[in-house]
GUTORTI-491718 format. One record per residue (C-alpha): residue in three letters; x, y, z. Coordinates in Angstrom, 2 decimals. Example, Ala and Ser with C-alpha at 12.3 -4.5 7.8 and 13.67 -1.06 7.14 Angstrom:
REM GUTORTI-491718
+------+---------+---------+---------+
| rest |       u |       v |       w |
+------+---------+---------+---------+
|  Ala |   12.30 |   -4.50 |    7.80 |
|  Ser |   13.67 |   -1.06 |    7.14 |
+------+---------+---------+---------+
***
This chain:
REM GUTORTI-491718
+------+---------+---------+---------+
| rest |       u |       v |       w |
+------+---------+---------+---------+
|  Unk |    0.00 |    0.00 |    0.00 |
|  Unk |    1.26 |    3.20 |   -0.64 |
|  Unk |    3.08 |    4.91 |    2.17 |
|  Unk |    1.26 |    7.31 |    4.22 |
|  Unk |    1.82 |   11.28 |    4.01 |
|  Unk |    2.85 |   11.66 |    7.45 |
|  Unk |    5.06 |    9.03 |    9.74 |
|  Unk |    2.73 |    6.77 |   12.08 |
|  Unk |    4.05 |    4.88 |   14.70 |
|  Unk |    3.60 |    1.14 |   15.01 |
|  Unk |    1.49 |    0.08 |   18.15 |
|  Unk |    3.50 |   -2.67 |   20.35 |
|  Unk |    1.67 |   -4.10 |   23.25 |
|  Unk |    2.99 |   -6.46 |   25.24 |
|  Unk |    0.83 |   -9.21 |   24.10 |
|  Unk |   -0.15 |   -9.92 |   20.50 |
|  Unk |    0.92 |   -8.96 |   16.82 |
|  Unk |    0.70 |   -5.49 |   15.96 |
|  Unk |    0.88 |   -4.96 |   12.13 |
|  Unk |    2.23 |   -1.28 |   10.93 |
|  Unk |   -0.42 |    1.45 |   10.54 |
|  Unk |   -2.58 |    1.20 |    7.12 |
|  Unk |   -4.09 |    4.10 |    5.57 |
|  Unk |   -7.55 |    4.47 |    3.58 |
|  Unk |   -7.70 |    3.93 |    0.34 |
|  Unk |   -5.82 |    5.85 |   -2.53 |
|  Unk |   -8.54 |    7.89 |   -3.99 |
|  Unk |   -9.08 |    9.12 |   -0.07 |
|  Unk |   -5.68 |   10.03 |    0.49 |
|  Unk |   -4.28 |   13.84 |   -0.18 |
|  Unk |   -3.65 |   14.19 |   -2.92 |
|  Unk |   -6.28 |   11.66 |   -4.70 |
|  Unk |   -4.60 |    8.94 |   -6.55 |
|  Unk |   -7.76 |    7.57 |   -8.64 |
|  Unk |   -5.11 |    5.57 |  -10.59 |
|  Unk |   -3.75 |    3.77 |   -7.83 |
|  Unk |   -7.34 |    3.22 |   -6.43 |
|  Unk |   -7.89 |    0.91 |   -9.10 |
|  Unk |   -4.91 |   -0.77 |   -9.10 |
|  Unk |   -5.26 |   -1.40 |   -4.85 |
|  Unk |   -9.19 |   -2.00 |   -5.44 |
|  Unk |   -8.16 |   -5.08 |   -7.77 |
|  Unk |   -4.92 |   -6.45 |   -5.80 |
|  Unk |   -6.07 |   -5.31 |   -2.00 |
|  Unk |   -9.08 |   -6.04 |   -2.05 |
|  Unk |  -10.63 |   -7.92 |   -4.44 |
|  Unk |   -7.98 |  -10.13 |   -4.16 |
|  Unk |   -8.13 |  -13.13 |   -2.76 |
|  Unk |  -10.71 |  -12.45 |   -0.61 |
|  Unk |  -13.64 |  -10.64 |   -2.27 |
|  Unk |  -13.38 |  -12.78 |   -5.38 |
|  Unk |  -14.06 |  -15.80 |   -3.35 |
|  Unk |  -17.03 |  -14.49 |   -1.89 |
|  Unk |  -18.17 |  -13.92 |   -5.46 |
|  Unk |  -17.45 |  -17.55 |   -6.40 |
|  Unk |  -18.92 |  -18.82 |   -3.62 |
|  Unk |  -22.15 |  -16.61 |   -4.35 |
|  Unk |  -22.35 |  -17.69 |   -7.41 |
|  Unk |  -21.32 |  -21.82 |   -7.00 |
|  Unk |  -24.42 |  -21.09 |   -3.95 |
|  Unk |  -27.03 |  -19.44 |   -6.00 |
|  Unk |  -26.06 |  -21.52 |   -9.19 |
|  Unk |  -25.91 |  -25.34 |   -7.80 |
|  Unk |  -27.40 |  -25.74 |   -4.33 |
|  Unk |  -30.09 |  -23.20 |   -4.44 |
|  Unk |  -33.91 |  -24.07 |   -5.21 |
|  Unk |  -35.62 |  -22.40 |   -8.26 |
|  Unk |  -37.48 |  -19.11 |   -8.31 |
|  Unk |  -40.89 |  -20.90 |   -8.51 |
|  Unk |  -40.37 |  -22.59 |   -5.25 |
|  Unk |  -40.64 |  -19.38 |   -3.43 |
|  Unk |  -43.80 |  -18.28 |   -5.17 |
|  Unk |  -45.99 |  -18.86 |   -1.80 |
|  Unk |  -43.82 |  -18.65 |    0.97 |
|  Unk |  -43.53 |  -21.77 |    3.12 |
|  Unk |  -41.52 |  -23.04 |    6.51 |
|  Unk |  -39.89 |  -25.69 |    4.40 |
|  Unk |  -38.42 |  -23.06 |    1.72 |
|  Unk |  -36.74 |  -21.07 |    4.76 |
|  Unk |  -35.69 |  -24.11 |    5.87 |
|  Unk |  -33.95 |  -25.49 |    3.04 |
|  Unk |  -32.40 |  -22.34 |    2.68 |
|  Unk |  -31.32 |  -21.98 |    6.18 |
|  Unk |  -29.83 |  -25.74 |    6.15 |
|  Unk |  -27.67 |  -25.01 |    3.03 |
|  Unk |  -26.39 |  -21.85 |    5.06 |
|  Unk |  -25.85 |  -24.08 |    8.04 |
|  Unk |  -23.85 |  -26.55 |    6.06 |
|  Unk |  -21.99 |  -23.77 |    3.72 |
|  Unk |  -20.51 |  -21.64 |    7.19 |
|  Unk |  -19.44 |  -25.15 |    8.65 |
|  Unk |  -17.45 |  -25.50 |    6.00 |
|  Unk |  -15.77 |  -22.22 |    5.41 |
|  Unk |  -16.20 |  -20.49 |    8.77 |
|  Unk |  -15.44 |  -23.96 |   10.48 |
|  Unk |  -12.35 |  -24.91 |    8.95 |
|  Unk |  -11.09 |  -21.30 |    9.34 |
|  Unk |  -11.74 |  -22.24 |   13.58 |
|  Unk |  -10.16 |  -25.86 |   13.28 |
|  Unk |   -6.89 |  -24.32 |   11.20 |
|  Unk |   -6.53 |  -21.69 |   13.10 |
|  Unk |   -7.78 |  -22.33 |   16.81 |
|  Unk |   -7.92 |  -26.48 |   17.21 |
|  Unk |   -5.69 |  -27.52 |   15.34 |
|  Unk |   -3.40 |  -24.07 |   16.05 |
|  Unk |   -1.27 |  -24.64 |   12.31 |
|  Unk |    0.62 |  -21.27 |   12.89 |
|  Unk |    0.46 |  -20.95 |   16.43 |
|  Unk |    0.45 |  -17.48 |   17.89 |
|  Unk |    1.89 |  -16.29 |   14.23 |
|  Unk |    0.51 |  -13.02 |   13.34 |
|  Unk |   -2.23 |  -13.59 |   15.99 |
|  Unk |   -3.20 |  -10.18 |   17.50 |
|  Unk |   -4.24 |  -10.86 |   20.77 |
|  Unk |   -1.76 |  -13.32 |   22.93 |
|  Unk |   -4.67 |  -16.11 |   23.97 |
|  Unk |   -6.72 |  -18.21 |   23.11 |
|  Unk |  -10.45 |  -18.08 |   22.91 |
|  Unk |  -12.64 |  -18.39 |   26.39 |
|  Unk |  -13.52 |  -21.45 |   28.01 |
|  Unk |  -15.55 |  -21.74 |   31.29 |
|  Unk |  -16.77 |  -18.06 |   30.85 |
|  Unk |  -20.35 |  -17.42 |   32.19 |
|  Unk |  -20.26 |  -14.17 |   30.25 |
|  Unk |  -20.91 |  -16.64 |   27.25 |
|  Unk |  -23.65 |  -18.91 |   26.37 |
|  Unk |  -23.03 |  -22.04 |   27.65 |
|  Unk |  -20.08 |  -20.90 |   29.36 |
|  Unk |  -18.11 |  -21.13 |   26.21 |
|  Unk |  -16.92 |  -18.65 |   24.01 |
|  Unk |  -16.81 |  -21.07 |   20.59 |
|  Unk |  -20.44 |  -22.75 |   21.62 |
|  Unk |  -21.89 |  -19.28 |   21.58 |
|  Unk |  -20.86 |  -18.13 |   18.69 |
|  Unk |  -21.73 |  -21.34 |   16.70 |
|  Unk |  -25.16 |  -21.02 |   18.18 |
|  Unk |  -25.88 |  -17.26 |   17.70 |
|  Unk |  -24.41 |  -17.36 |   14.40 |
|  Unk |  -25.89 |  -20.96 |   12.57 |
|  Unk |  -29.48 |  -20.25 |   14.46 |
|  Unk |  -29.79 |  -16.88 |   14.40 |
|  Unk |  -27.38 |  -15.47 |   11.76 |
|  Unk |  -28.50 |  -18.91 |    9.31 |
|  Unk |  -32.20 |  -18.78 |   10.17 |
|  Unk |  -32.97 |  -14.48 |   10.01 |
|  Unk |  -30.66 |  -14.71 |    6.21 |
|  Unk |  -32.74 |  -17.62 |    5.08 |
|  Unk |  -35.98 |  -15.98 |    5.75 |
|  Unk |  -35.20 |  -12.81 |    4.11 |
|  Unk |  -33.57 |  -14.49 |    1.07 |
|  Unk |  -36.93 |  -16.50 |    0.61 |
|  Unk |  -39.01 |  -13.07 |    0.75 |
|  Unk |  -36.88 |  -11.69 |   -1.78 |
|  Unk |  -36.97 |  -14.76 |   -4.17 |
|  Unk |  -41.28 |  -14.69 |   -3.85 |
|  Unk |  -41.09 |  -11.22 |   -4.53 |
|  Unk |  -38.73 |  -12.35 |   -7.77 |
|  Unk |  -40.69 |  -15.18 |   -8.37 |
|  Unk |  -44.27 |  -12.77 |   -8.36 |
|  Unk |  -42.57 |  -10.27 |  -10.39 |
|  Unk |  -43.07 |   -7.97 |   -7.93 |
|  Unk |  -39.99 |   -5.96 |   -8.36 |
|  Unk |  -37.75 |   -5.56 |  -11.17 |
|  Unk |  -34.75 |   -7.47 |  -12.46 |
|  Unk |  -31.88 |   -7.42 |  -13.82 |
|  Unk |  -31.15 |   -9.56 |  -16.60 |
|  Unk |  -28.18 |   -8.41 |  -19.03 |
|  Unk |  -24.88 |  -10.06 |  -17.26 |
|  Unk |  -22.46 |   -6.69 |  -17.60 |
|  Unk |  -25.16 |   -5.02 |  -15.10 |
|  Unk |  -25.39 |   -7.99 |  -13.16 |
|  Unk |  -21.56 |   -7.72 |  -12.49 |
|  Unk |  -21.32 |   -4.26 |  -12.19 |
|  Unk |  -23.86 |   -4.04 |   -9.16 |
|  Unk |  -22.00 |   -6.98 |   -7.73 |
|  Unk |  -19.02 |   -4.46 |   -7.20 |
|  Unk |  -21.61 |   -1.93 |   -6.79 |
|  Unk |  -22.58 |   -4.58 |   -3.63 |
|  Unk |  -19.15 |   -3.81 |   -1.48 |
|  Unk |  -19.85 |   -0.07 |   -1.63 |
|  Unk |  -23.35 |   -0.01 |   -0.72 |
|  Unk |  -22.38 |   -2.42 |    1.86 |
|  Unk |  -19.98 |    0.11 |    3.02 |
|  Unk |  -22.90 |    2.76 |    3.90 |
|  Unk |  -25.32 |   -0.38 |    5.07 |
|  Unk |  -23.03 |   -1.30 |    7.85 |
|  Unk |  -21.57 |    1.82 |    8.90 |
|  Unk |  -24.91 |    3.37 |    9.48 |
|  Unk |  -26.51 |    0.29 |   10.96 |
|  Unk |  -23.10 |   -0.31 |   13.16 |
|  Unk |  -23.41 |    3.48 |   14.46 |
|  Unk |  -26.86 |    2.70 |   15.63 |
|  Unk |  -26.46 |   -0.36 |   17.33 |
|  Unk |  -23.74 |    1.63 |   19.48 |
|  Unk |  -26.41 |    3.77 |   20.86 |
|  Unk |  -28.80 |    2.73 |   24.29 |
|  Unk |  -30.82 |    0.93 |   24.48 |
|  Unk |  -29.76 |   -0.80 |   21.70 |
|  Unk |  -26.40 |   -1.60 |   22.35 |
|  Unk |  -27.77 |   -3.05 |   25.50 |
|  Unk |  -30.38 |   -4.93 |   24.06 |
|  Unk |  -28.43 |   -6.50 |   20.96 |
|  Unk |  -24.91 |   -5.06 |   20.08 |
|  Unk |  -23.82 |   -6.17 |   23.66 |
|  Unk |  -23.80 |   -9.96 |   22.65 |
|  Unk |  -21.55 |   -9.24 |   19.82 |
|  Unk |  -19.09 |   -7.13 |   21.83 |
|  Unk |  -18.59 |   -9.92 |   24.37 |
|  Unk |  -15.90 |  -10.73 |   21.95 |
|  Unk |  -12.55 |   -8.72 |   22.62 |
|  Unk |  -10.44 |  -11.82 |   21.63 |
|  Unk |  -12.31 |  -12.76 |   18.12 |
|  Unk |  -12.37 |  -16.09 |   16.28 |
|  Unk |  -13.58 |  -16.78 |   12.63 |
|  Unk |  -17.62 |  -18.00 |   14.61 |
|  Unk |  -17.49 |  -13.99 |   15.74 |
|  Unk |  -18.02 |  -12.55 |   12.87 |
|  Unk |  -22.02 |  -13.11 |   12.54 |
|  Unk |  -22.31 |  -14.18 |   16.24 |
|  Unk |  -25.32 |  -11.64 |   17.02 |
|  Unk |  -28.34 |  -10.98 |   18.76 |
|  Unk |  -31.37 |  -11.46 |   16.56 |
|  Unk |  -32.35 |   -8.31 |   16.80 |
|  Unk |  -28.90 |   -7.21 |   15.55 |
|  Unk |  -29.40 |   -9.83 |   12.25 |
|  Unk |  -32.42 |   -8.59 |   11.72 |
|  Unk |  -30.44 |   -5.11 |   10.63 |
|  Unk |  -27.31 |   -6.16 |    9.61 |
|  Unk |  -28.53 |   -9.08 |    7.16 |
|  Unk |  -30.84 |   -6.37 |    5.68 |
|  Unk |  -28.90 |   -5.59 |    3.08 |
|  Unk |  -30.82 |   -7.48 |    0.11 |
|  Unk |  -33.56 |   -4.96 |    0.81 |
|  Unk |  -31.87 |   -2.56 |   -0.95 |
|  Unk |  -33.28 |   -4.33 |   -4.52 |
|  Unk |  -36.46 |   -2.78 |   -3.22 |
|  Unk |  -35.57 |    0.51 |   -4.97 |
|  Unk |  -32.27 |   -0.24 |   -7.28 |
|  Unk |  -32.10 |   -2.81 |   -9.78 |
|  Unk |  -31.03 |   -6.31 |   -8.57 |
|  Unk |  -31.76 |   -9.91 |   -9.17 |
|  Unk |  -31.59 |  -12.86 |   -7.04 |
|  Unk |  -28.71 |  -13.85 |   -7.73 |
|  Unk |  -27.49 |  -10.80 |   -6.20 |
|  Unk |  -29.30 |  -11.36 |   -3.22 |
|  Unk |  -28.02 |  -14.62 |   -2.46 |
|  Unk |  -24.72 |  -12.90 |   -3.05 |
|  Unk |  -25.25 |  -10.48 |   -0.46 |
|  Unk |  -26.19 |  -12.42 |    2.36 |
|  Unk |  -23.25 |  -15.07 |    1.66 |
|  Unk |  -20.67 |  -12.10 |    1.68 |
|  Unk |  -22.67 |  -10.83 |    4.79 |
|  Unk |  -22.34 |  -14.60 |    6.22 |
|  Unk |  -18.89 |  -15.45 |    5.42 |
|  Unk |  -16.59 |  -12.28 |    4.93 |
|  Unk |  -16.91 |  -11.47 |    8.84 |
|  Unk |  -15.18 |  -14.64 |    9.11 |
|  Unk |  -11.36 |  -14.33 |    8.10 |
|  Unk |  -11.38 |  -10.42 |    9.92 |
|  Unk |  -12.65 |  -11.96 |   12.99 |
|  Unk |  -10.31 |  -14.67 |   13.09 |
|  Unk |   -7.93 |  -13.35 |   15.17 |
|  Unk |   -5.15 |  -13.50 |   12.81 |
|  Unk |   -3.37 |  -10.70 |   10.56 |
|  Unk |   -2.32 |  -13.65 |    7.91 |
|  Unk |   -2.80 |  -17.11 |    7.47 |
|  Unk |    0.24 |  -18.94 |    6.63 |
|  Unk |    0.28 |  -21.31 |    3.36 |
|  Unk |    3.11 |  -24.02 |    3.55 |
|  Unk |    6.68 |  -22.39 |    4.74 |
|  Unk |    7.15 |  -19.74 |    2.81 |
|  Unk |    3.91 |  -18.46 |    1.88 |
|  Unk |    1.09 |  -15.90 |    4.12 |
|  Unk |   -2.15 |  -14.54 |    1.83 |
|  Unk |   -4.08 |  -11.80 |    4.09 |
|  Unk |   -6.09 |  -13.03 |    6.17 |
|  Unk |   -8.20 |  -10.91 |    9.31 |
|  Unk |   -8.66 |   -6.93 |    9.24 |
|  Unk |   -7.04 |   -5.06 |   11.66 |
|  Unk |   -9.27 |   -1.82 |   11.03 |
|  Unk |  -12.31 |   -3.92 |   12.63 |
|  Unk |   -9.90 |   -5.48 |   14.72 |
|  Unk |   -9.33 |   -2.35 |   16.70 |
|  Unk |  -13.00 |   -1.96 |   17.38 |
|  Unk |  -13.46 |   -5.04 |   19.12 |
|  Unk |  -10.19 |   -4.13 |   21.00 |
|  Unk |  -11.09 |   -0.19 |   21.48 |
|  Unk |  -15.05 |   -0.11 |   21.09 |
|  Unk |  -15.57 |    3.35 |   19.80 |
|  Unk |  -13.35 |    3.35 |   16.88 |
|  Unk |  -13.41 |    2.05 |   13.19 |
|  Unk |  -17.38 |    1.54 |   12.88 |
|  Unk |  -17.30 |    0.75 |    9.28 |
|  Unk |  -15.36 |   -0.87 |    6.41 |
|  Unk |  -12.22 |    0.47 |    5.47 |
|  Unk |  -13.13 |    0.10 |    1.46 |
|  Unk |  -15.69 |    3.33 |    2.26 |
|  Unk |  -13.65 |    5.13 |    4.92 |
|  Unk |  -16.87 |    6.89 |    7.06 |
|  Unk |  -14.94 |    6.69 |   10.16 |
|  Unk |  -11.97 |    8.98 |    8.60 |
|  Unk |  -14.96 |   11.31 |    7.52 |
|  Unk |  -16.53 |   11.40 |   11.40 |
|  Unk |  -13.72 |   11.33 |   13.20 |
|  Unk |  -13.92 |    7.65 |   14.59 |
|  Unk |  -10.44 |    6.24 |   12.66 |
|  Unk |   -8.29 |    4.57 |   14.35 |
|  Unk |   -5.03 |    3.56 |   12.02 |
|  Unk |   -3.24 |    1.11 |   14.10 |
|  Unk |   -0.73 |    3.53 |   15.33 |
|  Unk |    0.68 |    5.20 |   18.29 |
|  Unk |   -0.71 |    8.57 |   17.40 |
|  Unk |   -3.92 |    7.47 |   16.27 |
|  Unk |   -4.48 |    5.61 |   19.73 |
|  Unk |   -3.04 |    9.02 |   21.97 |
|  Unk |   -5.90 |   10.59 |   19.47 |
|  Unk |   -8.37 |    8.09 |   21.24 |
|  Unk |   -7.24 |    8.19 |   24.65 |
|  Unk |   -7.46 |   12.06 |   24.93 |
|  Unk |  -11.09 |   11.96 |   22.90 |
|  Unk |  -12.23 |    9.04 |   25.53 |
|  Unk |  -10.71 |   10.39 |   28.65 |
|  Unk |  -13.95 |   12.59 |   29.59 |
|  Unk |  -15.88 |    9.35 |   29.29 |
|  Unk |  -17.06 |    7.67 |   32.44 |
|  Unk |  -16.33 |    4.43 |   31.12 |
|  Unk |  -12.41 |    4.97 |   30.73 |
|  Unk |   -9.55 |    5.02 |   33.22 |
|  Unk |   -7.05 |    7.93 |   33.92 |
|  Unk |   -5.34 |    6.88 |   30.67 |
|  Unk |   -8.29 |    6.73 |   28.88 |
|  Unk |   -8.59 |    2.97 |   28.38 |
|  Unk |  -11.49 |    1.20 |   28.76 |
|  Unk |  -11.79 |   -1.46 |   31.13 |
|  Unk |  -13.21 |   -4.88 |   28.75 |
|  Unk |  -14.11 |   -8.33 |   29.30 |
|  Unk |  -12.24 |  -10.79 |   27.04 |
+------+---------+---------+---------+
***
């Protein structure tokens, strides 16, 4: 990524990997770089990651997804077909992320940010267990809440209700169009869930989670799915199709997955590391009231909530929080692993 215009200090705790300090994205930078922005759009973040949500979007939506006229009356066994294929696709991907990473421990602590390992005998957590209540929150609530709103979609689709697209180049284009949108969609429905009551009421649950693994990412209250899996809604009033909806909610499933899993890179083989969690969201698990949304869309920088990863940007936080009644004389907050 292209260097920053002014020098930021790397963060070293005690515990834990501390990558160096990232910056937004070229064309937010001073001066713009729209050039670059293309070029770190396609290598930074499309790449790996992004693309394989797209493949697995479409390999979803193309093989083990029901036809349209299924959904034309709404039933409990079309919600529940959907919701078992979501079951058995985040096993897969989110679970083998948690058995590479945190069973079978591959890499160890390497690039790991926090220096521990998920909680265990914790009555903060359902059933006492920090893995259990993820699983559950995230295949029952997370699976079940995106299954029912996929299946209202697809009636609406199936009724021709709403409109569709049908010419592949548009079809691709609001795919990309998906991760911006996305961008507003969670920053605006993240601010909100930060406010009482209903942080206390939903966004609590997720927040339990200072050390995150890959089953934190959608590991939310119900009432907290209900918004954040609300994204296909937005083919209400823009062009969409369903297969665009049952891209959304997959990317909404499964991208949480790798930034929440607790580690910077994954190692491949000896030599190799491929990015792997996101230490902008990272930081808000580990800080609270920093880094609300997505890094692709940089709100925060625009509200003053960034938090970079360094020294300075942290000093920035500490002298912003210290008024707060929640933080210590050095303006940390006191959190619960």
């Amino acid at each position: 990524m292209h260097a920053m215009t002014a020098p930021r200090t790397r963060l070293q705790r005690t515990n834990g990997y501390d990558p160096e300090p990232f910056d937004v994205p070229p064309i937010f930078q001073s001066p713009s770089r729209p050039g670059a922005m293309v070029t770190w759009f396609i290598t930074a973040f499309l790449w790996p990651q992004s693309l394989l949500w797209i493949g697995i979007g479409a390999l979803t939506y193309h093989v083990f997804t029901p036809g349209l006229d299924r959904f034309a009356t709404l039933g409990i066994d079309d919600v529940s077909i959907l919701w078992a294929r979501n079951v058995a696709l985040m096993l897969v991907v989110i679970g083998g992320q948690h058995y590479w990473l945190h069973i079978r421990r591959a890499q160890g602590m390497e690039f790991k940010y926090e220096g521990r390992w998920l909680a265990t005998n914790r009555k903060s957590f359902t059933f006492d267990d920090q893995t259990r209540d993820n699983m559950f929150w995230t295949l029952v609530s997370g699976g079940g809440i995106a299954a029912f709103y996929e299946s209202v979609m697809f009636g609406l689709y199936a009724d021709k209700a709403i409109g569709q697209l049908d010419a592949l180049w548009a079809i691709a284009l609001m795919t990309i169009a998906v991760f911006f949108i996305e961008g507003v969609h969670f920053y605006a429905n993240h601010r909100l869930l930060h406010v009482d009551p209903l942080y206390r009421w939903f966004h609590a649950l997720h927040h339990r989670n200072v050390n995150t693994g890959p089953w934190t990412g959608i590991s939310m209250h119900p009432g907290e799915h209900l918004l954040y899996l609300s994204l296909p809604f937005v083919f209400l009033v823009i062009p969409g199709s369903p297969f665009l909806v049952t891209f959304s909610l997959v990317y909404l499933m499964l991208s949480p997955s790798p930034s929440h899993s607790g580690f910077h890179r994954f190692r491949i083989g000896k030599r190799h590391t491929v990015h792997g969690g996101d230490l902008f969201h990272n930081l808000h698990h580990r800080y609270f009231e920093v880094n609300y949304g997505m890094l692709l869309l940089p709100m925060d920088k625009w509200f003053g909530t960034f938090h970079d990863g360094s020294l300075e940007a942290h000093e920035t936080m500490k002298t912003r929080r210290r008024a707060t009644p929640d933080a210590d004389d050095t303006g940390e907050v006191i959190a619960d692993a």
